[in-house]
Phi, psi and omega in degrees: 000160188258168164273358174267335220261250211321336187269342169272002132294333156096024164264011152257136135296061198263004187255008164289118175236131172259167192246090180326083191292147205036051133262170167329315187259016184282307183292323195288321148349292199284301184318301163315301187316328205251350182266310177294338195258336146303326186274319196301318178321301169321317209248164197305226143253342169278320150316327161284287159001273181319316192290316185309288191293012145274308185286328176278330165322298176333303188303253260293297169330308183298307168295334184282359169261358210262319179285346209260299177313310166309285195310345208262321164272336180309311152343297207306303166331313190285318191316288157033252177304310201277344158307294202269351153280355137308300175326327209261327172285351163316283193330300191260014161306302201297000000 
């Protein structure tokens, strides 16, 4: 199977990433978690409301810049490629 096979299929990921314990982003994780579960502790339910439909505004902006930044390196990645296959045909031009 190829790999464009595989991503229509759904067996490529690319925006799945793991998460290394006690890396930078395992502690910055816990560390958000530990913070949101302090603060959430404190505030009313209308106020828990408000905070929810902030962090999924939040969710949802990060994903639409996470997608935007993949497509904008992939752009590059191909630029890349269609780069360095010109290079080559130079090459074997000579």
């Amino acid at each position: 199977m190829t790999t464009i096979d595989d991503l229509y299929y759904g067996n490529l990921h690319p925006c799945d990433r793991d998460i290394v314990r006690g890396s930078r982003t395992d502690r910055l994780l816990r560390l958000l978690c530990k913070n949101e579960e302090s603060l959430t502790a404190t505030l009313t339910e209308q106020q828990k409301e408000t905070f929810l439909k902030f962090k999924n505004c939040q969710d949802e902006l990060t994903s639409i810049t996470e997608r935007e930044a993949f497509k904008i390196g992939f752009t590059l990645a191909t630029r890349i490629m269609v780069e360095v296959i010109d290079g080559l045909e130079t090459v074997e031009e000579a």
